[in-house]
mmJSON file of the N, C-alpha and C atoms, coordinates in Angstrom:
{"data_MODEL":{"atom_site":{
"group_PDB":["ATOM","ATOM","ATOM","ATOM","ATOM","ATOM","ATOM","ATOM","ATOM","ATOM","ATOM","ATOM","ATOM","ATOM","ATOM","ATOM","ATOM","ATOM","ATOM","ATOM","ATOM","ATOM","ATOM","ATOM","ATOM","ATOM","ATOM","ATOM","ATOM","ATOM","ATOM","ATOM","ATOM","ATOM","ATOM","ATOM","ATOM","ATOM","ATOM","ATOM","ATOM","ATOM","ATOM","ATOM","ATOM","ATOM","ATOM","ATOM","ATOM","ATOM","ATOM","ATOM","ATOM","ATOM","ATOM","ATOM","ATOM","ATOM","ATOM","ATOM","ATOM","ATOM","ATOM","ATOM","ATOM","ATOM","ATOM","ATOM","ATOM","ATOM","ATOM","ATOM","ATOM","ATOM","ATOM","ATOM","ATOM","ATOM","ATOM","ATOM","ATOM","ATOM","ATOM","ATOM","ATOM","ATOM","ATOM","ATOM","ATOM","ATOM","ATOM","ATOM","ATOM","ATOM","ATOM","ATOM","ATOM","ATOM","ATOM","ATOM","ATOM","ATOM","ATOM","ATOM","ATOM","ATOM","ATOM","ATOM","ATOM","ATOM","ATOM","ATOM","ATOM","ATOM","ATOM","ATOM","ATOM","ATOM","ATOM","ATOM","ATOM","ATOM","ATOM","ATOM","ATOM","ATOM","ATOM","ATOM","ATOM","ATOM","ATOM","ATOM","ATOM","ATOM","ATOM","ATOM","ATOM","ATOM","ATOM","ATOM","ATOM","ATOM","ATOM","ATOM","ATOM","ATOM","ATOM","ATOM","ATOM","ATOM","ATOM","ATOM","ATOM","ATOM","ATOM","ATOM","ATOM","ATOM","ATOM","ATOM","ATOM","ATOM","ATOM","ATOM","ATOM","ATOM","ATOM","ATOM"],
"id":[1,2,3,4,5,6,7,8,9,10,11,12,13,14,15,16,17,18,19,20,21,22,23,24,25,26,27,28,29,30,31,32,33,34,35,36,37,38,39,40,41,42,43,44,45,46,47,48,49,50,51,52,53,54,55,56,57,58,59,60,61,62,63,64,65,66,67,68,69,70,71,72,73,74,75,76,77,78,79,80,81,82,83,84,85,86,87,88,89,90,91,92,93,94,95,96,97,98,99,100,101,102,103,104,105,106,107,108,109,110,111,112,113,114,115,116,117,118,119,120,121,122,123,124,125,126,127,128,129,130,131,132,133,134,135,136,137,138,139,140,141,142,143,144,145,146,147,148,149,150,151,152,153,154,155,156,157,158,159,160,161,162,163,164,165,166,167,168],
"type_symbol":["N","C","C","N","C","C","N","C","C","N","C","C","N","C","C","N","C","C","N","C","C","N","C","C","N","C","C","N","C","C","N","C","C","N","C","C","N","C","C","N","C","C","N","C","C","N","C","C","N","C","C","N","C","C","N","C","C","N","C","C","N","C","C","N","C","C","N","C","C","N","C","C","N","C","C","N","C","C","N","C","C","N","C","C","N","C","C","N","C","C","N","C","C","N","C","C","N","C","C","N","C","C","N","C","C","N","C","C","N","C","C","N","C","C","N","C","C","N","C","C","N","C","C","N","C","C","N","C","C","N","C","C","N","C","C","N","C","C","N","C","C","N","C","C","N","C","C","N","C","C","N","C","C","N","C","C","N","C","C","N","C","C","N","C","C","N","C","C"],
"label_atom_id":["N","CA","C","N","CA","C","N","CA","C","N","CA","C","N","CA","C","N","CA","C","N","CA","C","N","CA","C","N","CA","C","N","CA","C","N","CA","C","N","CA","C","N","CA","C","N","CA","C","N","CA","C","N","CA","C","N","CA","C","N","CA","C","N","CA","C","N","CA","C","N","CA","C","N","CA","C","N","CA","C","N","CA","C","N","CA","C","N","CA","C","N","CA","C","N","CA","C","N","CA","C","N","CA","C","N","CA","C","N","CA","C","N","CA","C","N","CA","C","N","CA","C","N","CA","C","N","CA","C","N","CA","C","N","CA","C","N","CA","C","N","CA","C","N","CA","C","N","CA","C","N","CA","C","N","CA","C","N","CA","C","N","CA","C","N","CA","C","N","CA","C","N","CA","C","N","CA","C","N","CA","C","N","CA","C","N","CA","C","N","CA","C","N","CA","C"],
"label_alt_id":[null,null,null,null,null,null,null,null,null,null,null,null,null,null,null,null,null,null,null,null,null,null,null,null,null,null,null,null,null,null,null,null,null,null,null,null,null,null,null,null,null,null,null,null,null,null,null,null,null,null,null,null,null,null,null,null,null,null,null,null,null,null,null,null,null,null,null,null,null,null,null,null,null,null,null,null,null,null,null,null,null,null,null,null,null,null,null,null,null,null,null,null,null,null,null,null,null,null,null,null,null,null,null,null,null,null,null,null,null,null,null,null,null,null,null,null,null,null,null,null,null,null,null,null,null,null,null,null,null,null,null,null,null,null,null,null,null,null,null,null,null,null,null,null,null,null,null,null,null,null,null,null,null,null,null,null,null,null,null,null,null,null,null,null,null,null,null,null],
"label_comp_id":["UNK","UNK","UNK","UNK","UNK","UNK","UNK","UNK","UNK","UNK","UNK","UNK","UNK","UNK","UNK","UNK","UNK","UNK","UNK","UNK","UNK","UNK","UNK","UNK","UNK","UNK","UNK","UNK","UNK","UNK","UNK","UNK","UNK","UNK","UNK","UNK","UNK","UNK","UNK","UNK","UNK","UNK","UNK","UNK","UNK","UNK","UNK","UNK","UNK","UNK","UNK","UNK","UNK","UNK","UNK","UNK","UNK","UNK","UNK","UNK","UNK","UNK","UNK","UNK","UNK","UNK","UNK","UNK","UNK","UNK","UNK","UNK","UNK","UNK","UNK","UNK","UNK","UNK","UNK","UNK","UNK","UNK","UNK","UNK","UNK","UNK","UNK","UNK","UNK","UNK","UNK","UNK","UNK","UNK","UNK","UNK","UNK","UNK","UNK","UNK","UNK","UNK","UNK","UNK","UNK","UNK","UNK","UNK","UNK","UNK","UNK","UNK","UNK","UNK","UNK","UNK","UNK","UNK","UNK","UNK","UNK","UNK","UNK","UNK","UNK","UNK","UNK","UNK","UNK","UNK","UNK","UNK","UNK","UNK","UNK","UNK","UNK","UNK","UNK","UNK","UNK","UNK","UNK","UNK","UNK","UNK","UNK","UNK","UNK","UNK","UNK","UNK","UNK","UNK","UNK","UNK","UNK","UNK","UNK","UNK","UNK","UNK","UNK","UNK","UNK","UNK","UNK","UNK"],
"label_asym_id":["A","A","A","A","A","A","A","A","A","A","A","A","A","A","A","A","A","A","A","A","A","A","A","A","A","A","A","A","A","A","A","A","A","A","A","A","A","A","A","A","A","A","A","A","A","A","A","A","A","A","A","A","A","A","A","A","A","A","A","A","A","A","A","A","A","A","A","A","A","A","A","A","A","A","A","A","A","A","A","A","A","A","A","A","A","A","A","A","A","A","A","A","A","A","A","A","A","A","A","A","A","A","A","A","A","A","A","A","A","A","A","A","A","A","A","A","A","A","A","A","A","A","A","A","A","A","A","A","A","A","A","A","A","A","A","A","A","A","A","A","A","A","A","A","A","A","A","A","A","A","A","A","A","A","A","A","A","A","A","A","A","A","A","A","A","A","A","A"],
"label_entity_id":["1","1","1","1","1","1","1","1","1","1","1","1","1","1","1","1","1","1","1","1","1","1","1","1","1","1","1","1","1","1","1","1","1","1","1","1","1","1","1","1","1","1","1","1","1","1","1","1","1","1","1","1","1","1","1","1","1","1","1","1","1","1","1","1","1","1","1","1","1","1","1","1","1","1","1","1","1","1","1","1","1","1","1","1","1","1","1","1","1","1","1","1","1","1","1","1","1","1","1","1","1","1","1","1","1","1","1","1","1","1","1","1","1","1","1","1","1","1","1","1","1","1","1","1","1","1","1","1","1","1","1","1","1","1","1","1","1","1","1","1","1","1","1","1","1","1","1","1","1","1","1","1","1","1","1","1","1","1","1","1","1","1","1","1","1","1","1","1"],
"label_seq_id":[1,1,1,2,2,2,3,3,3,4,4,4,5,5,5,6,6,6,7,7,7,8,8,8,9,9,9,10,10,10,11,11,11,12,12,12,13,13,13,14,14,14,15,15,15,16,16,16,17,17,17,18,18,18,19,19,19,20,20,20,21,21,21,22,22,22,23,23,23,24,24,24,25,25,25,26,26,26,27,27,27,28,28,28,29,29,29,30,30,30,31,31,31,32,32,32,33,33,33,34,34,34,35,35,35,36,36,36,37,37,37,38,38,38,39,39,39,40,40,40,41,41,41,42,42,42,43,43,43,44,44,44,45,45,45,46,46,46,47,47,47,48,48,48,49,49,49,50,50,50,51,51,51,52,52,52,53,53,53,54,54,54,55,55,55,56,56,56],
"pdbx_PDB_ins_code":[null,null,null,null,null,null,null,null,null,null,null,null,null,null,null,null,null,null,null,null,null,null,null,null,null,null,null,null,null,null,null,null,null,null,null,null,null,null,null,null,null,null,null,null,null,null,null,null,null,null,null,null,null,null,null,null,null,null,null,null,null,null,null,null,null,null,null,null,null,null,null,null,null,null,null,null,null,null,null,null,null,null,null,null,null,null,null,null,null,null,null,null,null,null,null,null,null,null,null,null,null,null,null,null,null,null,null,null,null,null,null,null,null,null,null,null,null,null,null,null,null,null,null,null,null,null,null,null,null,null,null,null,null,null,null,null,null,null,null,null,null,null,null,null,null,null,null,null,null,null,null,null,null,null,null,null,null,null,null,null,null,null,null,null,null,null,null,null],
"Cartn_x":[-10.715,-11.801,-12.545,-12.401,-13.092,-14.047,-15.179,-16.792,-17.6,-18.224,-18.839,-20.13,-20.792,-22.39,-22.521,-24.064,-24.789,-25.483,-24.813,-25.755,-26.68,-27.529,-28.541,-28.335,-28.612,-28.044,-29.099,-29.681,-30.711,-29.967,-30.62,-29.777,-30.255,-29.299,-30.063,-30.218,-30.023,-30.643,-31.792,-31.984,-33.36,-34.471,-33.864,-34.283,-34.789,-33.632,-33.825,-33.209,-33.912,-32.99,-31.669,-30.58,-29.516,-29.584,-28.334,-28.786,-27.704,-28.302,-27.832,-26.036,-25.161,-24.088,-23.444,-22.314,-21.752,-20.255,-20.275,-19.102,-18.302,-16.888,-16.04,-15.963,-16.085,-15.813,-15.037,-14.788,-13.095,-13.741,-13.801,-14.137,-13.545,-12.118,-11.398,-11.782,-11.41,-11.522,-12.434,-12.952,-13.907,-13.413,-14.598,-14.393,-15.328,-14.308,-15.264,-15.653,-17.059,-17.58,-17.965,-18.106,-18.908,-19.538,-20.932,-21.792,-22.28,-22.653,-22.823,-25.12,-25.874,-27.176,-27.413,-27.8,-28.324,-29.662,-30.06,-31.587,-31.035,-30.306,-29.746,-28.759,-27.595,-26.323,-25.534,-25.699,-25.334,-24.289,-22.909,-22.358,-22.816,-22.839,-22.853,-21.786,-21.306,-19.926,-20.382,-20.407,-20.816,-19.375,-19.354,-18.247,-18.819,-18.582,-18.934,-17.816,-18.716,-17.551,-17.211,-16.345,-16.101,-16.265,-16.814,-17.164,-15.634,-16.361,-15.064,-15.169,-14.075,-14.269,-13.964,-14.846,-15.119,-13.716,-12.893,-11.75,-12.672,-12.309,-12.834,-11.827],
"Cartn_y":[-93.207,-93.646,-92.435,-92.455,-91.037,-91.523,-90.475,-91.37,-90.078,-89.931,-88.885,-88.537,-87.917,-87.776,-86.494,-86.484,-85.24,-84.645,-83.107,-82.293,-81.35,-81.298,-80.353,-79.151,-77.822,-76.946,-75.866,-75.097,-73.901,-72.962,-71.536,-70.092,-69.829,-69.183,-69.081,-67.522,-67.144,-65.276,-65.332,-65.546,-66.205,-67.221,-68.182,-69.51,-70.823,-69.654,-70.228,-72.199,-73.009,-74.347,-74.056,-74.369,-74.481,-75.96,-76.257,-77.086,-78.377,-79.536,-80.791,-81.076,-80.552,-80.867,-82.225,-82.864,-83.865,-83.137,-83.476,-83.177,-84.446,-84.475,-85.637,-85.698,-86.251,-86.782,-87.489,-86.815,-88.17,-88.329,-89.697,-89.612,-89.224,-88.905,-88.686,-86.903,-86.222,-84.744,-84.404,-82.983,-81.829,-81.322,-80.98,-80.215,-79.151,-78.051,-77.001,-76.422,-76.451,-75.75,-74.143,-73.731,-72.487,-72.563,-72.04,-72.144,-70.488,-70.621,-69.324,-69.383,-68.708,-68.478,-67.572,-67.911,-67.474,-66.082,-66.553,-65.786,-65.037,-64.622,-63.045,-62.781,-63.851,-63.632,-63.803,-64.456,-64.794,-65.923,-65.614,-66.6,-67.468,-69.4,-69.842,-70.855,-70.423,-71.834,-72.895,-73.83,-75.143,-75.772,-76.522,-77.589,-78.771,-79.981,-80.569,-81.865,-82.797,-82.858,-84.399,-84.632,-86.25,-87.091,-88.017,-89.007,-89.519,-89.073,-89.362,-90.51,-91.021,-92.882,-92.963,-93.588,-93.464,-94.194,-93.927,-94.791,-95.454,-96.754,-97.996,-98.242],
"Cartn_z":[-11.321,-12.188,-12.739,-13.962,-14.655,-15.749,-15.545,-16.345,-16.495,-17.551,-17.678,-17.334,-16.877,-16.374,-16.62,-16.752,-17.386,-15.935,-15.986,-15.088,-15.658,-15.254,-15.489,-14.887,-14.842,-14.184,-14.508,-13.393,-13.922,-12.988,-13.537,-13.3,-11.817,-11.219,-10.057,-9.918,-11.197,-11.02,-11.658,-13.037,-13.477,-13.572,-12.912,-12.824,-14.239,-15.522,-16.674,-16.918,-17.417,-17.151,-18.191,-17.95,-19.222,-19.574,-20.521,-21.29,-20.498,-20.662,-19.519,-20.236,-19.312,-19.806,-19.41,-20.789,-20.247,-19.766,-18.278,-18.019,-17.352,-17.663,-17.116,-15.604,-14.988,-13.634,-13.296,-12.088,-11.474,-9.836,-9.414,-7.929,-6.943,-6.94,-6.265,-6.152,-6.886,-6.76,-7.099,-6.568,-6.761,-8.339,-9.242,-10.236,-10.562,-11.297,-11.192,-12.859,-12.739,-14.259,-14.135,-15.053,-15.398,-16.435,-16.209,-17.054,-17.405,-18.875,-18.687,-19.078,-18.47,-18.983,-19.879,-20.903,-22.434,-22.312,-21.329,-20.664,-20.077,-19.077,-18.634,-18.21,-19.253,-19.134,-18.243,-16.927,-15.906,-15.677,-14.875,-15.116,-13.982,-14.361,-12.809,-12.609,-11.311,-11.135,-10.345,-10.915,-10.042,-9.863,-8.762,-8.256,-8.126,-8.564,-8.879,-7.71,-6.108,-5.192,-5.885,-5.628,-5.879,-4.507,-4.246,-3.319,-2.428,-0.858,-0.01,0.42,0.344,0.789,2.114,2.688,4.136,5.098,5.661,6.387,7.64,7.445,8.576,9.636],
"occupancy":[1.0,1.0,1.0,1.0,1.0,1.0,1.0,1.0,1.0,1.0,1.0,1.0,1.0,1.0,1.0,1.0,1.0,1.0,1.0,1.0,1.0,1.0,1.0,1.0,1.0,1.0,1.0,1.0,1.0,1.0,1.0,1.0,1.0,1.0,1.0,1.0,1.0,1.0,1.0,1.0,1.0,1.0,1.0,1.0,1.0,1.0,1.0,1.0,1.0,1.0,1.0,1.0,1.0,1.0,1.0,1.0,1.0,1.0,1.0,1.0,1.0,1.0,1.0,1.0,1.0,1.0,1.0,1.0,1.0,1.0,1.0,1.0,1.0,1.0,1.0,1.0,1.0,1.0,1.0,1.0,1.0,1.0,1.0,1.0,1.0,1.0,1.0,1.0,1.0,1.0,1.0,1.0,1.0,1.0,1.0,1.0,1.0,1.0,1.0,1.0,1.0,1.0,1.0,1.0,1.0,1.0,1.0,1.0,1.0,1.0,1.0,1.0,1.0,1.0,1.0,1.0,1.0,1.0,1.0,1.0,1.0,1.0,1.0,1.0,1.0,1.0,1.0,1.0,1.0,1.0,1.0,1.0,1.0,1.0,1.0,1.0,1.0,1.0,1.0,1.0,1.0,1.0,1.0,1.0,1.0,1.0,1.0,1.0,1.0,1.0,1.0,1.0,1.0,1.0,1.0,1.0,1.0,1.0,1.0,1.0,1.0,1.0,1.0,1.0,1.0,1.0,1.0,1.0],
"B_iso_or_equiv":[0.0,0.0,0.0,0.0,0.0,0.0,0.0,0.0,0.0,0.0,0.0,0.0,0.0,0.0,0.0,0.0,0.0,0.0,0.0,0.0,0.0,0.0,0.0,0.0,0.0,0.0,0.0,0.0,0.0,0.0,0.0,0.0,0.0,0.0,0.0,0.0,0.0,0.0,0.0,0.0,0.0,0.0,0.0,0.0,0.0,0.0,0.0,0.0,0.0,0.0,0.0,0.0,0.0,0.0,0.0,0.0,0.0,0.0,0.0,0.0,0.0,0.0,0.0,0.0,0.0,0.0,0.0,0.0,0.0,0.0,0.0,0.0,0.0,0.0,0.0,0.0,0.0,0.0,0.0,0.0,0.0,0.0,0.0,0.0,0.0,0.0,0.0,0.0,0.0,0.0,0.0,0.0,0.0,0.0,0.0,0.0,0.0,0.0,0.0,0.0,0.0,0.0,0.0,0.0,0.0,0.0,0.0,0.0,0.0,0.0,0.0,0.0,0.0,0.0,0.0,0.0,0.0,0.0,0.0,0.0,0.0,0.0,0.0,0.0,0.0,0.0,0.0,0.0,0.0,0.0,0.0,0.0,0.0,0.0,0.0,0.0,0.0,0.0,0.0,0.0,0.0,0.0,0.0,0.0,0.0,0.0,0.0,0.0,0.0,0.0,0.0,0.0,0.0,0.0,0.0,0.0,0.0,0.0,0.0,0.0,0.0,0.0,0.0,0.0,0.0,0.0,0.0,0.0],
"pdbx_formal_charge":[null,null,null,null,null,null,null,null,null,null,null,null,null,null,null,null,null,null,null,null,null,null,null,null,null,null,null,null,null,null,null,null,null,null,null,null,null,null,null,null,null,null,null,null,null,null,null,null,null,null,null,null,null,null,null,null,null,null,null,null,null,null,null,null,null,null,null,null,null,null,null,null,null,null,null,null,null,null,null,null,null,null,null,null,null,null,null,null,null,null,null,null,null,null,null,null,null,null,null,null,null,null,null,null,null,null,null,null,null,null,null,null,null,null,null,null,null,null,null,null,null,null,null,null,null,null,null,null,null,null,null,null,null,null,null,null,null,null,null,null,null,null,null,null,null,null,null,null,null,null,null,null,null,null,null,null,null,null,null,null,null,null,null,null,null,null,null,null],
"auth_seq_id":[1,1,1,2,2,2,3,3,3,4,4,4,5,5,5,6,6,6,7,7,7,8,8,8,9,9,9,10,10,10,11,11,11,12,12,12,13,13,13,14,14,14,15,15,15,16,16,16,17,17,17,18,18,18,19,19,19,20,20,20,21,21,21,22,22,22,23,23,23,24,24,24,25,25,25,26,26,26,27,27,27,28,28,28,29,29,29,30,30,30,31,31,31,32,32,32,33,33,33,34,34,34,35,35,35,36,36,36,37,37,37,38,38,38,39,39,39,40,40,40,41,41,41,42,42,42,43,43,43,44,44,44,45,45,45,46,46,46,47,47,47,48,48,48,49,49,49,50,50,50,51,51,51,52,52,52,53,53,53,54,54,54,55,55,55,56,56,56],
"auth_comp_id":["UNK","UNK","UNK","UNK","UNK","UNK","UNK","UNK","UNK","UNK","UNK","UNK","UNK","UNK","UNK","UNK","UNK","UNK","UNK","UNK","UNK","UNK","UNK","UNK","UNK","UNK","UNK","UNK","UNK","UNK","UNK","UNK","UNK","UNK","UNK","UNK","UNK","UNK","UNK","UNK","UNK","UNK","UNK","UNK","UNK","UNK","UNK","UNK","UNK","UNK","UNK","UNK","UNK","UNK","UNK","UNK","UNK","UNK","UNK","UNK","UNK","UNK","UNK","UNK","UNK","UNK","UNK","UNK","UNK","UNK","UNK","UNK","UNK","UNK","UNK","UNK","UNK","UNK","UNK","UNK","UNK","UNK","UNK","UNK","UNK","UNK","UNK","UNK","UNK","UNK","UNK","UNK","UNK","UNK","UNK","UNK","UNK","UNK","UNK","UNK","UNK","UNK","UNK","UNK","UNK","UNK","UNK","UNK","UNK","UNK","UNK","UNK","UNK","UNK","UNK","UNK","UNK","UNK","UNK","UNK","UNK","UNK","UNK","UNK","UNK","UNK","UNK","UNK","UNK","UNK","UNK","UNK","UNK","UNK","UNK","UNK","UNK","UNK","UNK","UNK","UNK","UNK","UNK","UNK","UNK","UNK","UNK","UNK","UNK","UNK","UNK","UNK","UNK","UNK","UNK","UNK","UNK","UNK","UNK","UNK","UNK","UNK","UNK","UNK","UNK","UNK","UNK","UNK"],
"auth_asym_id":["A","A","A","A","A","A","A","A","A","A","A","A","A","A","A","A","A","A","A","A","A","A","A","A","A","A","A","A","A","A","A","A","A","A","A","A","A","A","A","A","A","A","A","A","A","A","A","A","A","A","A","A","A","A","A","A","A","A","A","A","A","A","A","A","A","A","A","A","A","A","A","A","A","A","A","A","A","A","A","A","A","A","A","A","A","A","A","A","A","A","A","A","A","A","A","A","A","A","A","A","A","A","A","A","A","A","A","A","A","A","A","A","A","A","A","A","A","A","A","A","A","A","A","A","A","A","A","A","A","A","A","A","A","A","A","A","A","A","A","A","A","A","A","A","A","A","A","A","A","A","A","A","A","A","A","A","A","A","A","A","A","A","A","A","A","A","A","A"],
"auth_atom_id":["N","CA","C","N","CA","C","N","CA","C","N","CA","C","N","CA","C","N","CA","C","N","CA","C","N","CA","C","N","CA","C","N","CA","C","N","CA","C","N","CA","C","N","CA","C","N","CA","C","N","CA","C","N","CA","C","N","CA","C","N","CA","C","N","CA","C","N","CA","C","N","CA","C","N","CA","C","N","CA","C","N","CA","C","N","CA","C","N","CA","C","N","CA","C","N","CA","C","N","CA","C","N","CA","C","N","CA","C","N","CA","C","N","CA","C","N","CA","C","N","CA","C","N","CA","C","N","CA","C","N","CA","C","N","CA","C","N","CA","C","N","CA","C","N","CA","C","N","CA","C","N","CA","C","N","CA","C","N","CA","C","N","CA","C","N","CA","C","N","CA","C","N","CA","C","N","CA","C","N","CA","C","N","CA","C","N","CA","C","N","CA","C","N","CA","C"],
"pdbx_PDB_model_num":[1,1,1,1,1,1,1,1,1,1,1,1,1,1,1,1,1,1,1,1,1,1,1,1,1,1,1,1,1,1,1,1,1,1,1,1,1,1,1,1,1,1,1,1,1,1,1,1,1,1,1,1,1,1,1,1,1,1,1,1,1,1,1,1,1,1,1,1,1,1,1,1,1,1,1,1,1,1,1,1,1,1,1,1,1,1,1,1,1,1,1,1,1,1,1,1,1,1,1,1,1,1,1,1,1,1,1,1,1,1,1,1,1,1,1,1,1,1,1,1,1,1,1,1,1,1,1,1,1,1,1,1,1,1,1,1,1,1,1,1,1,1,1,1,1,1,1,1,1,1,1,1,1,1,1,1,1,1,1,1,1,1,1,1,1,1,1,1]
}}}
């Protein structure tokens, strides 16, 4: 199941906000972005986890 949601994301060298991205999501897997900050050039990699379904 893949659906898109918006993260928000601020720098964590400057603490500038970037801008709220739509990124695709899948629940099953982890995905990974890079963002880059405009304010002091910094790259940041977020992973983004997908939800583990609990075994009963």
């Amino acid at each position: 199941m893949k659906k898109k949601i918006s993260v928000s994301v601020r720098c964590n060298k400057c603490g500038n906000k970037l801008d709220v991205a739509k990124v695709d999501w899948n629940w099953e897997n982890a995905v990974q972005y890079q963002f880059f900050c405009r304010n002091c050039h910094y790259n940041i990699d977020i992973t983004i986890t997908g939800k583990v379904k609990k075994e009963k």
